[in-house]
N, C-alpha and C positions, 0 to 999 in steps of 0.2 A: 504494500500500500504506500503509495508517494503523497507526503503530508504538504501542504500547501506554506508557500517561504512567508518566513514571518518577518512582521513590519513593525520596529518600535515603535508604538504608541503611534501608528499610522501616520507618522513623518515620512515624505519620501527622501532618500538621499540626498536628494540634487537641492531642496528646499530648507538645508541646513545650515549653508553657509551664507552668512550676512549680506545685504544689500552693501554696493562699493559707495566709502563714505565720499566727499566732496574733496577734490583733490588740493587744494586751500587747508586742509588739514594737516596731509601731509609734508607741504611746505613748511607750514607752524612746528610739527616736529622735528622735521627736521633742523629748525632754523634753532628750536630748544636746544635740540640735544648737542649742535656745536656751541651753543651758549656756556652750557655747562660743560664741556672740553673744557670751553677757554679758561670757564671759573678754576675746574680746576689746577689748570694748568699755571695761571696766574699765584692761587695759593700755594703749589710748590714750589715755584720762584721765591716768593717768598717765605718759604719755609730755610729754604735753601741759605738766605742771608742769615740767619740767625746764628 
């Protein structure tokens, strides 16, 4: 007897991954996350003089 393929909770696969957010986001992250390179990179500079 061949049992019929089951579905979580009747999600299809393809409807699980998010709608693509607005690409003005990820410029904004981008633009953070060299932000904070820089921070860090500035306070080990000055850690450095100490």
């Amino acid at each position: 007897m061949a049992s019929a393929p089951q579905q979580s909770c009747g999600i299809r696969a393809g409807s699980r991954r998010p709608k693509r957010e607005s690409p003005v986001l990820d410029v904004i992250y981008l633009v953070a996350t060299l932000a904070l390179f820089a921070l860090v990179a500035l306070i080990a500079k000055g850690v450095e003089r100490l």
